[in-house]
Residue, then its C-alpha position, 0 to 999 in steps of 0.5 A: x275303158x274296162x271297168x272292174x267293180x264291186x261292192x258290199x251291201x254297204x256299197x251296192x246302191x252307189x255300186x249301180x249308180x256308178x254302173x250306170x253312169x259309166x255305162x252312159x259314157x261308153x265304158x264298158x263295166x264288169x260287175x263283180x259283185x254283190x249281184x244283190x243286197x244282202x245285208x250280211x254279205x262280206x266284201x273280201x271276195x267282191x273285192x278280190x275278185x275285181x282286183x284280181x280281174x285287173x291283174x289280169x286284163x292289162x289296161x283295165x282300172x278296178x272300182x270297190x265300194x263299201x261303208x268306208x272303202x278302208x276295207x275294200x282297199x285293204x282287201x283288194x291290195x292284198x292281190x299281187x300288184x294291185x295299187x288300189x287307193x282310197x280316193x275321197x276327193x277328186x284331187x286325191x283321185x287325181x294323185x293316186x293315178x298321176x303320183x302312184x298309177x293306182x288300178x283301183x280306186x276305193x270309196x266309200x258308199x257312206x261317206x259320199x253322196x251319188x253325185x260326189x261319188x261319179x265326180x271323184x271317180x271320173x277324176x280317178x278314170x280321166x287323170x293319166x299316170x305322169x310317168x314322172x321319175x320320182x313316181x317311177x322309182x317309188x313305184x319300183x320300190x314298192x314292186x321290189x317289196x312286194x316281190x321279195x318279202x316275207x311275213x317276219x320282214 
């Protein structure tokens, strides 16, 4: 599988850790940034670019890290048609993929440790989309308003 990552300073160890144990199990994982620490980098364009990367290379599935991920998530969904989650735990990994086909998933640096971090995100990569109606039509919904609103609505 394509992996898109990236990271803040907040975000930049686990960001390597992750990298490196994706790496180990065959995926192959494009770094986004940061490319190294600064402690006064900010995470919009990290994100951003990786979101944007996803949008465009169908199939792929995106990582942001940051402090909290709350950022990250917030950043990375403004890119058109990403459905990015933030994902604390491998049970809402494995909803965000099977209830809403989320592309990327956020998580937090500081609210993990390394090990809890790989065990939520190999929830997120190895839980498929259930293609269930129910899931499909909110997913339509949520496309049908992001493809037809305005600021004011």
């Amino acid at each position: 599988m394509r992996i898109h990552i990236a990271s803040d300073h907040a975000g930049f160890e686990l960001k390597q850790a992750l990298e490196d144990h994706l790496n180990s199990e065959g995926h192959e994982v494009i770094d986004h940034g940061a490319f190294a620490y600064d402690p006064l980098d900010d995470y919009p364009g990290f994100c951003q670019e990786a979101a944007k990367a996803v949008m465009r290379d169908y199939g792929s599935i995106g990582i942001v890290i940051g402090g909290s991920g709350n950022g990250e998530q917030i950043a990375a969904n403004k890119v058109h048609g990403v459905r990015a989650a933030l994902v604390w735990s491998p049970r809402t990994a494995r909803l965000a993929r099977s209830h809403n086909d989320a592309n990327i998933a956020a998580i937090g640096s500081r609210e993990h440790t390394q090990a809890e971090a790989i065990e939520i995100v190999d929830a997120f990569l190895n839980e498929p989309f259930s293609g269930d109606a129910r899931h499909l039509r909110r997913i339509k919904q949520i496309l049908h308003f992001e493809a037809h609103s305005t600021p004011a609505d």
